[in-house]
N, C-alpha and C positions, 0 to 999 in steps of 0.2 A: 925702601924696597921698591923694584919696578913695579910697574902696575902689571905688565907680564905675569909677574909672579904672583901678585893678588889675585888674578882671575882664574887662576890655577888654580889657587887652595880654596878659593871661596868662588859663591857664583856672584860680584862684585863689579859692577857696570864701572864702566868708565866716569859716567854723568855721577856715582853715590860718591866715585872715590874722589870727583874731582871739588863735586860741590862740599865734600870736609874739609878740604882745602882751602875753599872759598871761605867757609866758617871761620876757621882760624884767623886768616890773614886780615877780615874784617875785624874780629874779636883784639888782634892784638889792634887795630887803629882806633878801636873804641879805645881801648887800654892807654892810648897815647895822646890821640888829637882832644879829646874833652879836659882833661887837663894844661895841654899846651895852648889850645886858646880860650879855655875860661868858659866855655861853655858847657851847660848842664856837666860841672865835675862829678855829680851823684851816679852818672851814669859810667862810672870808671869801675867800681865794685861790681856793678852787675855785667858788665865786661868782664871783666875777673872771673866772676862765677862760672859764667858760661864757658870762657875756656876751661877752668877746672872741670866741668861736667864735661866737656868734648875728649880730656887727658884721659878720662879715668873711662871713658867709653871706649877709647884707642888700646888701652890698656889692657884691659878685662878681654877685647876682641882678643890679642894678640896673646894674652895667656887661655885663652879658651882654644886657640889654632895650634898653640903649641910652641909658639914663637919666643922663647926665652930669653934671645937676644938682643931683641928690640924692643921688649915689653919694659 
């Protein structure tokens, strides 16, 4: 969805919508790089976690705005 349209339904800065974005994209490199070079691999599940908590935060927004399609 553009961010156009986010700010429109919600009062939704550019800097919240941008830095979930950031969240994610670190989240999946936790998800990758501790297991590809063998460093602290414990810290791969709590990677996991945290994008599960961010999905269902995306989620719950997008069925609260009415968003059926994307949710």
């Amino acid at each position: 969805m553009p961010l156009e349209q986010l700010k429109g339904r919600w009062s939704c800065r550019a800097c919240s919508c941008g830095s979930s974005g950031v969240a994610e994209v670190l989240g999946a490199v936790g998800l990758i790089l501790p297991a590809l070079l063998r460093i602290r691999p414990g810290l791969t599940p709590l990677a996991a976690a945290g994008l599960v908590i961010i999905m269902i935060g995306a989620t719950v927004i997008m069925l609260v705005a009415g968003d059926l399609t994307t949710a």
